[in-house]
TINU-174176 format. One record per residue (C-alpha): z, y, x; residue number from 1. Coordinates in steps of 0.2 Angstrom, whole numbers. Example, Ala and Ser with C-alpha at 12.3 -4.5 7.8 and 13.67 -1.06 7.14 Angstrom:
residues 2
<up=39; north=-22; east=62; num=1>
<up=36; north=-5; east=68; num=2>
//
This chain:
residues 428
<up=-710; north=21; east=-233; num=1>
<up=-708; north=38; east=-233; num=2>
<up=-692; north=46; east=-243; num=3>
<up=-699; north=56; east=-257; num=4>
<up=-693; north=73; east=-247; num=5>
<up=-701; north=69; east=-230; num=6>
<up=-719; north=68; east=-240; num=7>
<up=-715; north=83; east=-248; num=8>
<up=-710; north=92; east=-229; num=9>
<up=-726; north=84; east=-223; num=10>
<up=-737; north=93; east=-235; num=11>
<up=-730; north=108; east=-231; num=12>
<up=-718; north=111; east=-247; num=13>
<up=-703; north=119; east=-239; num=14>
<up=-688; north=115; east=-249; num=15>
<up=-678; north=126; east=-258; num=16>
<up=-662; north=125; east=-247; num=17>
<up=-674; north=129; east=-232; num=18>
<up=-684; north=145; east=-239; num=19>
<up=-682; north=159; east=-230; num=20>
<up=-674; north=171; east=-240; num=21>
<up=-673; north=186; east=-231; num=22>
<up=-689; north=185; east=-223; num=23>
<up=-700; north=184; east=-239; num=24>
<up=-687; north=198; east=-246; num=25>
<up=-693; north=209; east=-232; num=26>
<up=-713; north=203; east=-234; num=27>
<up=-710; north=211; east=-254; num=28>
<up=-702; north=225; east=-248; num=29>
<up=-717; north=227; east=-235; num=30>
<up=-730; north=225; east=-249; num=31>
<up=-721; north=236; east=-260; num=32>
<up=-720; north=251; east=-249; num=33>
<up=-741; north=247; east=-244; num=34>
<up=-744; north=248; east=-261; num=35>
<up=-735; north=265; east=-265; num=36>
<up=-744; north=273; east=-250; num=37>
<up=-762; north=267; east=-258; num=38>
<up=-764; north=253; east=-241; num=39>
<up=-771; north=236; east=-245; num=40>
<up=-760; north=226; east=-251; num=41>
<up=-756; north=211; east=-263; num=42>
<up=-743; north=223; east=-274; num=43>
<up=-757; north=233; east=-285; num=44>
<up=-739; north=244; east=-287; num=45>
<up=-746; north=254; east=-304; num=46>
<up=-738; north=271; east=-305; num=47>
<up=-736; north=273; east=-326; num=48>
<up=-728; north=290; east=-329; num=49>
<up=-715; north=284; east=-339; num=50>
<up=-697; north=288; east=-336; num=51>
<up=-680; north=282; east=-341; num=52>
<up=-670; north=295; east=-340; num=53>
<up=-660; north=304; east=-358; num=54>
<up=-650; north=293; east=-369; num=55>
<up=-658; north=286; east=-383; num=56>
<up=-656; north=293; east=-399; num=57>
<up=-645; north=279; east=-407; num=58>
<up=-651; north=280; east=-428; num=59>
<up=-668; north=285; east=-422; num=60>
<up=-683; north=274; east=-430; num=61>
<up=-702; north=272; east=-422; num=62>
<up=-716; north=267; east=-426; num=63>
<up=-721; north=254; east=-415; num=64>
<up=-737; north=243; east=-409; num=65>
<up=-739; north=226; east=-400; num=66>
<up=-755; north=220; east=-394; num=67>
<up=-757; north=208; east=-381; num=68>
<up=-762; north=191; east=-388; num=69>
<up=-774; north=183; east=-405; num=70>
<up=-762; north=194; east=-416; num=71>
<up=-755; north=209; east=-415; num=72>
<up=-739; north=218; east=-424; num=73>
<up=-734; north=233; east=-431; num=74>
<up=-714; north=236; east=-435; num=75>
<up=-703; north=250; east=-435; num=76>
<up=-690; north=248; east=-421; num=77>
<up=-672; north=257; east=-423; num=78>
<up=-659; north=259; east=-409; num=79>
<up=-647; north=250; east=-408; num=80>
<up=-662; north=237; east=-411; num=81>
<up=-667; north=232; east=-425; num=82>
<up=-684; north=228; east=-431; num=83>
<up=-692; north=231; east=-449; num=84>
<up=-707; north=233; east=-459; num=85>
<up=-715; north=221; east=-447; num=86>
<up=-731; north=215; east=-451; num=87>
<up=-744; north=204; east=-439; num=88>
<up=-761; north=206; east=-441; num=89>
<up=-776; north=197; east=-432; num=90>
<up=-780; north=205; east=-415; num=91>
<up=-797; north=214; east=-417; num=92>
<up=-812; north=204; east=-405; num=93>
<up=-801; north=186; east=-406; num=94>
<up=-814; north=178; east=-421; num=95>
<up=-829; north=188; east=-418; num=96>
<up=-835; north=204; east=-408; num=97>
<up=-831; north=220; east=-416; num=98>
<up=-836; north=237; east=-412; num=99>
<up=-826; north=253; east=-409; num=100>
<up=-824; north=260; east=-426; num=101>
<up=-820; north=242; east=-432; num=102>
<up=-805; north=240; east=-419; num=103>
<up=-799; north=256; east=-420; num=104>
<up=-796; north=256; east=-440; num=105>
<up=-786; north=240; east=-438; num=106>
<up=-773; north=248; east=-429; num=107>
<up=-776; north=266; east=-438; num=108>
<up=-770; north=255; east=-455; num=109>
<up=-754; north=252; east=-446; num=110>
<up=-749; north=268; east=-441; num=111>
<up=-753; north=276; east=-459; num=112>
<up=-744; north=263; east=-465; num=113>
<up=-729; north=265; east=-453; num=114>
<up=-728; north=284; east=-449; num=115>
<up=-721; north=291; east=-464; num=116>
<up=-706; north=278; east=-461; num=117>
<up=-703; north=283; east=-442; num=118>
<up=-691; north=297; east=-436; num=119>
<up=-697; north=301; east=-421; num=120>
<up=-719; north=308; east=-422; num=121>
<up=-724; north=298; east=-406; num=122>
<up=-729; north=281; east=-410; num=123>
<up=-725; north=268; east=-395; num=124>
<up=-738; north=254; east=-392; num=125>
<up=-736; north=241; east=-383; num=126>
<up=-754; north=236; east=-374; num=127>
<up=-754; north=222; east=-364; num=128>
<up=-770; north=221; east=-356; num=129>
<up=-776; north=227; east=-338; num=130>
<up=-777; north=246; east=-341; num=131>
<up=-773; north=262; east=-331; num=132>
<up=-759; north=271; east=-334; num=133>
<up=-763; north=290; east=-336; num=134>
<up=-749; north=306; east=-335; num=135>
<up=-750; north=308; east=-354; num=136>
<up=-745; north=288; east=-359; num=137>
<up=-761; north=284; east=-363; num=138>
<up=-770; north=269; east=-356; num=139>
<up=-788; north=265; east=-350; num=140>
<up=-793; north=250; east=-354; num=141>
<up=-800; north=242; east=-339; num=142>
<up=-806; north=224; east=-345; num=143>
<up=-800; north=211; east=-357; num=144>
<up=-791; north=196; east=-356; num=145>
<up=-786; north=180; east=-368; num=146>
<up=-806; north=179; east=-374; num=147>
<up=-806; north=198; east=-383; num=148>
<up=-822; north=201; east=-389; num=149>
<up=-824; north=220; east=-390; num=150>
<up=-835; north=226; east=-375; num=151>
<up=-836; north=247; east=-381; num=152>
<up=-818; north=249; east=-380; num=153>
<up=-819; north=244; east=-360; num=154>
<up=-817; north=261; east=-351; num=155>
<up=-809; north=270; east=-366; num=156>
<up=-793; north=279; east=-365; num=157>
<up=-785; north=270; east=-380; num=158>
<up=-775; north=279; east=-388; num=159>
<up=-784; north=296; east=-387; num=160>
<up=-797; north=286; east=-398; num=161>
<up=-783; north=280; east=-410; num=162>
<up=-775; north=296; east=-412; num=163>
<up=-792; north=305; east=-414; num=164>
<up=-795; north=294; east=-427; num=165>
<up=-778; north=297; east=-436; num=166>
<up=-781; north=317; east=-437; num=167>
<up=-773; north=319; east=-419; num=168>
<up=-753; north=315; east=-411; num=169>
<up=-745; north=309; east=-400; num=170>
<up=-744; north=290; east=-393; num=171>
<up=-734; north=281; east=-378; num=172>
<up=-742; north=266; east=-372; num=173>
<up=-735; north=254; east=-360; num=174>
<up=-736; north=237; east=-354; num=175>
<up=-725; north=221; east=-358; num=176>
<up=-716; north=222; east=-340; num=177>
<up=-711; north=240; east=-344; num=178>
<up=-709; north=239; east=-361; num=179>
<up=-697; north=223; east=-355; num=180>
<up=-689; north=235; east=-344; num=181>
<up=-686; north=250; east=-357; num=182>
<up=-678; north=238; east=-367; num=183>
<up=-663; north=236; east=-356; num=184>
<up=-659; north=253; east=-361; num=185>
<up=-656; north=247; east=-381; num=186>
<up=-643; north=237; east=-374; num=187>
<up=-630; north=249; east=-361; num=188>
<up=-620; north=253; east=-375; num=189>
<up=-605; north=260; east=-364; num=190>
<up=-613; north=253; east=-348; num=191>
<up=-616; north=265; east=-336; num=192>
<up=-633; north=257; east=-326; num=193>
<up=-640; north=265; east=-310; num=194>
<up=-656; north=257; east=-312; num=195>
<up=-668; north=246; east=-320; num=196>
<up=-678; north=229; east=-318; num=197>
<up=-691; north=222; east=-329; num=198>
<up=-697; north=204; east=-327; num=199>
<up=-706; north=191; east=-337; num=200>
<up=-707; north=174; east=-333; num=201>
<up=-716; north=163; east=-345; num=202>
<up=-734; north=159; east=-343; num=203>
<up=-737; north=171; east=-330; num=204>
<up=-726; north=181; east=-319; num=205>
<up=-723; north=199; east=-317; num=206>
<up=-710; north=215; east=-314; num=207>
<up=-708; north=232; east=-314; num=208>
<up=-693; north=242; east=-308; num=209>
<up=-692; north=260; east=-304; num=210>
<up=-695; north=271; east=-291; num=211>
<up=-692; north=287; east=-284; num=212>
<up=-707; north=298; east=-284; num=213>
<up=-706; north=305; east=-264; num=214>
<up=-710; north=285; east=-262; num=215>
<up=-724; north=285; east=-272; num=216>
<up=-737; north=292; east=-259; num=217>
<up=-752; north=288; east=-266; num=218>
<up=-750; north=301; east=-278; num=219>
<up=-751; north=321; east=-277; num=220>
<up=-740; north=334; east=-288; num=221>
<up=-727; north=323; east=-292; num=222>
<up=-709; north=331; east=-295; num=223>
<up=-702; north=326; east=-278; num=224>
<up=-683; north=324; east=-287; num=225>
<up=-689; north=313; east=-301; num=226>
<up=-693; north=294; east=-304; num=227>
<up=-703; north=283; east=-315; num=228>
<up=-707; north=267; east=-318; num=229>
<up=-720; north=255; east=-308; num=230>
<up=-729; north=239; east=-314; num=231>
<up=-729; north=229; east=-298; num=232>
<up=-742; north=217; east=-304; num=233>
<up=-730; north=207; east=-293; num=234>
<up=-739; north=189; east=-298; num=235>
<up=-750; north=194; east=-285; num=236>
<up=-739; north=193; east=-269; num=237>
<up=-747; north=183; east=-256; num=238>
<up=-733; north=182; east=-241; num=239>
<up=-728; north=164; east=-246; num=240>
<up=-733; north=150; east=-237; num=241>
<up=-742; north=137; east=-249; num=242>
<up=-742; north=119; east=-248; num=243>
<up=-756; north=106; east=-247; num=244>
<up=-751; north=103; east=-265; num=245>
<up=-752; north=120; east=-271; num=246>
<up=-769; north=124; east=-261; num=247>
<up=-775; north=108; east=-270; num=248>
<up=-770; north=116; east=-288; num=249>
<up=-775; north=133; east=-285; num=250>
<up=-793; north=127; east=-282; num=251>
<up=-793; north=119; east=-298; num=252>
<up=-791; north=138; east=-308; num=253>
<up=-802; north=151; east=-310; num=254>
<up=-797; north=164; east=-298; num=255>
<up=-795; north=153; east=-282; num=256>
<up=-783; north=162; east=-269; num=257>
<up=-777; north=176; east=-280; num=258>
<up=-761; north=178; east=-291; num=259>
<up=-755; north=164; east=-277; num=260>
<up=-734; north=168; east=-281; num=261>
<up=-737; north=166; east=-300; num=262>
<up=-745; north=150; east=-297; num=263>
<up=-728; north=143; east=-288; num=264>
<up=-715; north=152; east=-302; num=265>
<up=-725; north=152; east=-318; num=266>
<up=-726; north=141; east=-331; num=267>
<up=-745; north=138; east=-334; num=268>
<up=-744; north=131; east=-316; num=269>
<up=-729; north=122; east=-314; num=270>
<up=-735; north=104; east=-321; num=271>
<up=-750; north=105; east=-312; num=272>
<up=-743; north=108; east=-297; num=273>
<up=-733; north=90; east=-301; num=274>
<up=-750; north=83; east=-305; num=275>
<up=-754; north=85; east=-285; num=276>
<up=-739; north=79; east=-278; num=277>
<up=-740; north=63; east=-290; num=278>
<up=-757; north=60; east=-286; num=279>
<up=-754; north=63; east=-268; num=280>
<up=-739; north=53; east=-268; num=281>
<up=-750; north=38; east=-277; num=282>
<up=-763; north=39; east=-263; num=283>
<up=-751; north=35; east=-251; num=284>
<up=-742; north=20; east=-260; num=285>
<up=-728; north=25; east=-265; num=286>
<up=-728; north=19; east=-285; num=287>
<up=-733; north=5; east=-292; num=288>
<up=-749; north=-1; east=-292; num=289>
<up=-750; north=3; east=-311; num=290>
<up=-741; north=21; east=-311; num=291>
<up=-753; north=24; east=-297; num=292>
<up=-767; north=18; east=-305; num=293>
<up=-762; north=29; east=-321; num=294>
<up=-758; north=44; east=-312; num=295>
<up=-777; north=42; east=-304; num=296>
<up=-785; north=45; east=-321; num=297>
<up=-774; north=58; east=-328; num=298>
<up=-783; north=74; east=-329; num=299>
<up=-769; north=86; east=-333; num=300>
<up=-752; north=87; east=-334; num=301>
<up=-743; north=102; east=-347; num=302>
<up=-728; north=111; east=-337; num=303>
<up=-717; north=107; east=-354; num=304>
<up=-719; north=87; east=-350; num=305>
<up=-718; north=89; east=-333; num=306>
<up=-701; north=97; east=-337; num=307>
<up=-694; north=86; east=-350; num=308>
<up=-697; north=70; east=-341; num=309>
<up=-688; north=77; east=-325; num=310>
<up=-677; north=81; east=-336; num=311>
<up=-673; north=66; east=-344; num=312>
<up=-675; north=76; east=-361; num=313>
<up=-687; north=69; east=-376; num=314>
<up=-696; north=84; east=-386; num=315>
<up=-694; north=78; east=-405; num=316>
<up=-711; north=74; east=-412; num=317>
<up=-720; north=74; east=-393; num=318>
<up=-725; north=59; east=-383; num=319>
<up=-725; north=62; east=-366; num=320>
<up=-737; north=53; east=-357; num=321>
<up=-726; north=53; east=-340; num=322>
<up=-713; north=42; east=-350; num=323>
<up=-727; north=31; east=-350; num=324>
<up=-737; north=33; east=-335; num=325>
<up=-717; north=30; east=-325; num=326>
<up=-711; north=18; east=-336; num=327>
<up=-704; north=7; east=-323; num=328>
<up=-686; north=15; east=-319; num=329>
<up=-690; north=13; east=-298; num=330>
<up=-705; north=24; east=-302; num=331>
<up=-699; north=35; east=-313; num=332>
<up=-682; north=38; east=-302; num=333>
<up=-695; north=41; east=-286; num=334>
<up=-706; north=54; east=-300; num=335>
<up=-691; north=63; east=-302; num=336>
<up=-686; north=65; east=-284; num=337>
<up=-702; north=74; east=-282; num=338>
<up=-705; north=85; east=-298; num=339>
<up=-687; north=93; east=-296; num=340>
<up=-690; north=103; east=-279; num=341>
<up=-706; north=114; east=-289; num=342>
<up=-694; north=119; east=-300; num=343>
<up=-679; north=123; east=-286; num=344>
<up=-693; north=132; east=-278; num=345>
<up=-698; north=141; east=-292; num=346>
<up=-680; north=148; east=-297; num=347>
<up=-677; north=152; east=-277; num=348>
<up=-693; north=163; east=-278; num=349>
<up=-689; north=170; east=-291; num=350>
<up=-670; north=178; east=-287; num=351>
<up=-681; north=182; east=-273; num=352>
<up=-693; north=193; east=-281; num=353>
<up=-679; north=201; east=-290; num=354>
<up=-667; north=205; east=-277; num=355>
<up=-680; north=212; east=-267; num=356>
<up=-685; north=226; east=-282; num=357>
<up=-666; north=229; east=-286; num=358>
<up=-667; north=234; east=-268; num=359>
<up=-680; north=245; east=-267; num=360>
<up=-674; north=252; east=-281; num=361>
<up=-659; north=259; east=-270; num=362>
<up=-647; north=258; east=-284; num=363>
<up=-632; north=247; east=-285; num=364>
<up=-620; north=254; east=-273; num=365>
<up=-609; north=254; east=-286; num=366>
<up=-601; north=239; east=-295; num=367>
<up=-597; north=249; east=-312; num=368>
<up=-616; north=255; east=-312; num=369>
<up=-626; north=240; east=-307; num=370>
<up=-645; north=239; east=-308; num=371>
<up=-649; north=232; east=-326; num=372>
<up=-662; north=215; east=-324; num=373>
<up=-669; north=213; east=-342; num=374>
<up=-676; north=196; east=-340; num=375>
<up=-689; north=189; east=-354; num=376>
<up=-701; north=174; east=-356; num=377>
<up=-700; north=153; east=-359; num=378>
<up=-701; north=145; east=-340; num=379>
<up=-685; north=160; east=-338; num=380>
<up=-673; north=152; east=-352; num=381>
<up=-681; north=136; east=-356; num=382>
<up=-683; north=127; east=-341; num=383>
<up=-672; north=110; east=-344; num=384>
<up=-677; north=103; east=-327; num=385>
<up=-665; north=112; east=-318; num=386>
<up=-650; north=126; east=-325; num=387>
<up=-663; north=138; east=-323; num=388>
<up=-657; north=155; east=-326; num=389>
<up=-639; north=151; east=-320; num=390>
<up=-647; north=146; east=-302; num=391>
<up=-657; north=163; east=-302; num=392>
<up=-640; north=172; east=-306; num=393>
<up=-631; north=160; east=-291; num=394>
<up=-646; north=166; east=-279; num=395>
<up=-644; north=183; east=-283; num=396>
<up=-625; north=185; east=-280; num=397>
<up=-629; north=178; east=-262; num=398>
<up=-643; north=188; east=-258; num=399>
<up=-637; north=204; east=-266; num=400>
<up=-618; north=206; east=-268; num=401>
<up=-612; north=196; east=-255; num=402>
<up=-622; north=200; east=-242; num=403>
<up=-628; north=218; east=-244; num=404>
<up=-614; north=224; east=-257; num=405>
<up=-630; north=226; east=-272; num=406>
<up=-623; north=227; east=-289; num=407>
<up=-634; north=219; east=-302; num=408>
<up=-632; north=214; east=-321; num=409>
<up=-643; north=202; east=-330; num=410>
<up=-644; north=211; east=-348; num=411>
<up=-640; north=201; east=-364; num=412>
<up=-658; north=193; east=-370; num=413>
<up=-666; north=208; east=-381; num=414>
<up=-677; north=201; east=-394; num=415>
<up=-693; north=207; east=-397; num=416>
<up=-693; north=217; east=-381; num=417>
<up=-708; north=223; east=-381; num=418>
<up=-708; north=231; east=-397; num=419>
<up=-690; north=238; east=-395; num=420>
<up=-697; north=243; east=-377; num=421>
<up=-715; north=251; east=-383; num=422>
<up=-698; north=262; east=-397; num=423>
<up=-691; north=269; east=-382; num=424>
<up=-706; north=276; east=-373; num=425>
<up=-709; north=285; east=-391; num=426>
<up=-692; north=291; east=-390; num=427>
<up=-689; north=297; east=-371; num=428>
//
């Protein structure tokens, strides 16, 4: 019988050990620079006008907005962070379509409530929808996501609506990746950083990181000598190789062959990915005839029991069905042999797609100025499978400091960083 590595090999799931580091470093790198020059490519690279230079105004308060799920939240955000007056509200379009008027006075309520509380006059809003960025921070809304139902605001510039419905002012909108990224700022104290890195990691994947404008080709009439941020969209990257396992999952999703990275990093994949292999691996003998004939009629597999059981971790109060399905120890043993490399895989890829934004970033020469990674979401720091986050940081000193002398610092975990993100772009 095959060892549970060679079936994996044969399927064309290349170990983490044996990934080619360098070379998939180079393929982002590759798309990135694609991207910025407006040529096909898998990196939409979105230019967002915001900056991160100035120091922020420690004592100052904003009035802050977070939409991006069944609720959103309104709060004022003060730097050092610190969030007050918070107050979550159902997300306009979740229980029943509503029209423009309707949406807009949901968010209007917040900021009269909010704005006579603020310091600063622009109110920062974190949007977390597929928008366009504008030169003003404004966002047009290009469709929506997580079942929205509000069809008039499609194609509006978001908050020119809000704000014209408030008497006028100004607003900053930004995205979660960016907002996650601004957020390393609330946390420099001291610290001198040369750059910045956001990144999410949770049920999808993305980054942002910024970039000199003279690389930004695609646009005209930018100030040659400055910088902003861009939101990669990086979930999207299609230079790694995919296994018969992953090929098998992806066609099982609603957008067969695209976001193809996120689907091998990101958390609403990962169990299903150890769905395939299992069933594969049952097809070919390798469990019992009863795990094999339990795996056969299993229709899905959560990536939070697919972690737990490989690692040997009971959630209190949450049967796992792969304790039953491997509940011979010969089984079980041979399950975990196989789950474990998805989820070595998935933390190779992702120092990966860090280190290759920290170096395009072109910042880091400098061990007292390293380039700040502000890293957020669940499959990052609650992945029990393997010691997650502390084999990202292992990856990273290889790839970066020791072979191309790259300083990088993973920040200290902001909470509520999008929130204490969407502050900052108010403030700067």
């Amino acid at each position: 019988m095959k060892t549970p590595e060679d079936f994996l090999r044969d399927g064309g799931f290349v170990p983490a050990a044996e990934i080619d580091r360098q070379g998939i470093i180079g393929a982002f790198i590759s798309e990135m620079e694609k991207g910025l020059a407006g040529e096909e490519s898998s990196l939409m690279m979105i230019p967002t006008f915001v900056g991160v230079n100035g120091k922020v105004p420690a004592g100052a308060k904003a009035a802050v907005l977070d939409a991006g799920g069944t609720n959103f939240r309104g709060a004022i955000v003060e730097i050092p962070p610190k969030v007050t007056e918070r107050e979550n509200r159902p997300m306009p379009g979740t229980r029943a379509s509503v029209g423009q008027e309707e949406f807009y006075a949901a968010f209007a309520s917040e900021v009269r409530r909010l704005r006579p509380l603020a310091t600063v006059p622009k109110v920062g809003w974190c949007f977390s929808y597929p928008a366009e960025a504008t030169r003003d921070l404004d966002a047009k809304l290009v469709r929506w996501t997580k079942n929205i139902k509000a069809p008039e605001i499609v194609g509006q510039y978001v908050g020119r609506e809000l704000m014209s419905r408030l008497g006028g002012g100004e607003i900053a909108i930004v995205n979660d990746t960016v907002a996650t990224l601004l957020a390393a700022k609330a946390t420099e104290g001291d610290m001198a950083y040369s750059s910045y890195v956001g990144f999410i990691l949770g049920t999808g994947t993305n980054a942002a990181y910024v970039e000199r404008n003279s690389e930004i080709r695609k646009l005209e009439d930018l100030d040659p000598d400055g910088s902003m941020i861009i939101n990669a969209e990086s979930g999207g990257f299609n230079k790694v190789r995919q296994s018969v396992f992953d090929r098998a999952m992806d066609a099982k999703t609603t957008n067969v062959g695209f976001q193809t990275f996120e689907k091998m990093i990101a958390g609403a994949y990962l169990g299903a990915i150890g769905l395939e292999i299992y069933k594969a691996a049952a097809k070919e003998g390798m469990f019992s005839r009863k795990a094999s004939g339990a795996i056969a009629g299993l229709g899905s597999l959560e990536t939070m029991d697919f972690d737990n059981f490989c690692a040997r971790s009971a959630k209190p109060g949450r049967d796992n069905v792969l304790d039953a399905v491997f509940a011979d120890p010969d089984d079980a043993k041979l399950a975990r042999r196989l789950g474990l490399p998805v989820f070595e895989r998935a933390a190779v890829l992702t120092a990966i797609h860090l280190a290759a934004f920290v170096i395009k970033s072109g910042e880091g020469q400098d061990a007292s100025a390293p380039v700040a990674i502000n890293a957020d979401g669940s499959t990052y720091y609650k992945t029990r499978a393997i010691p997650f986050a502390a084999t990202v940081r292992k990856e990273l000193d290889d790839m970066l400091v020791k072979r191309r002398n790259i300083h990088y610092a993973i920040t200290p975990q902001v909470e509520d960083a999008p929130m204490v993100g969407a502050a900052i772009a108010a403030m700067l």
